[in-house]
N, C-alpha and C positions, 0 to 999 in steps of 0.2 A: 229378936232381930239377928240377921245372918254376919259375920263380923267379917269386913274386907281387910282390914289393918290393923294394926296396934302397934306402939313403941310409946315409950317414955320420952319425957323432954330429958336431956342431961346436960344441957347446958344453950342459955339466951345470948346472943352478942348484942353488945353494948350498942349498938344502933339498930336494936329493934324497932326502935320508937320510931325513927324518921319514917318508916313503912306503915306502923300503926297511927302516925298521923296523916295517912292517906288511905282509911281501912286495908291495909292489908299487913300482910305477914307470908316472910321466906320461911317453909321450912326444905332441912335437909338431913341427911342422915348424918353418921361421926364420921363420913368419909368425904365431908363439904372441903371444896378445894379452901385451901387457906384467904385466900384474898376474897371469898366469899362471908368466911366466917363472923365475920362482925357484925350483919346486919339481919343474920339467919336464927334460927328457934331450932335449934339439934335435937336431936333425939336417935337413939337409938336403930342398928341397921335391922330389918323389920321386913317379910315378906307380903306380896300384895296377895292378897288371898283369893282376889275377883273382882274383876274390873269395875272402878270407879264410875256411874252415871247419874245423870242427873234424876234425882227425886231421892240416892242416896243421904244418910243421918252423917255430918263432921261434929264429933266431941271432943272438943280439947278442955282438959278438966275439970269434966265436968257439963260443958256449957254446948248445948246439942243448938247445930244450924243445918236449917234444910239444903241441899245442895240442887243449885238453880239452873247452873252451865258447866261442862267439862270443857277446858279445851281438848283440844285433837293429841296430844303429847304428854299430858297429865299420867296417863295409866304407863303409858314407858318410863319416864322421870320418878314414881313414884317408886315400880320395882325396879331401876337400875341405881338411882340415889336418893330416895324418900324424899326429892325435890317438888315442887310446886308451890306456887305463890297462890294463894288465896286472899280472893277480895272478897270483903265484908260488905260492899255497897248493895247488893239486892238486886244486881247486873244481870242479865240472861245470856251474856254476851262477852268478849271479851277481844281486845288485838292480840294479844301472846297467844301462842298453843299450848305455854304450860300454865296457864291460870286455871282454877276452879270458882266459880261466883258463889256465895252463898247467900242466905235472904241477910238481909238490912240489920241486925243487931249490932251493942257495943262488942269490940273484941271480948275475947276472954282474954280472963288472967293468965297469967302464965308464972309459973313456976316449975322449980327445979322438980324432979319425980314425977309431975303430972304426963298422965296421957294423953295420945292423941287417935282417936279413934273413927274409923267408917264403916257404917254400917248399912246392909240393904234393907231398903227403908219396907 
């Protein structure tokens, strides 16, 4: 598989969960505005290698989900601040322009050092 991204998580905010108890999860790179930082999965500042679309592989530690929907802003946000909110619901569809849907699985774990990866599928 052809690799669009890669970065390490290097740090989870403590209100991850309020989002993972709505399938989803903020990521953003270590240059997340401060008042974002608490509810964001950081990771390293990371080049987009080739734009993000749908039928694209998302691995975070591990744990590969088919990518369903891009929104329209995704591939800007992603190389200008490794931003995007990903939902784990199995949506084709989304209201944000910076969402990505992925199919219906539980989150992955997350941990400190893990990667976060996309690949053309």
């Amino acid at each position: 598989m052809i690799k669009k991204y890669e970065a390490k998580i290097t740090e989870i905010g403590e209100e991850v969960e309020i989002f993972a108890e709505e399938n989803m999860m903020v990521i953003f790179n270590n240059t997340v505005p401060e008042e974002l930082r608490s509810f964001a999965v950081i990771h390293e500042k990371a080049d987009l290698l080739g734009k993000v679309e749908t039928g694209d592989i998302l691995e975070i530690n591990g744990e590969r989900y088919r990518i369903l929907f891009v929104g329209n802003k995704v591939n800007d946000t992603l190389q200008d601040l490794g931003h995007c909110t990903i939902s784990f619901t199995g949506d084709i569809s989304a209201d944000l322009p910076g969402t990505m849907c992925v199919e219906s699985k539980p989150l992955p774990e997350l941990a400190l050092g893990a990667d976060i990866r996309i690949f053309k599928a």
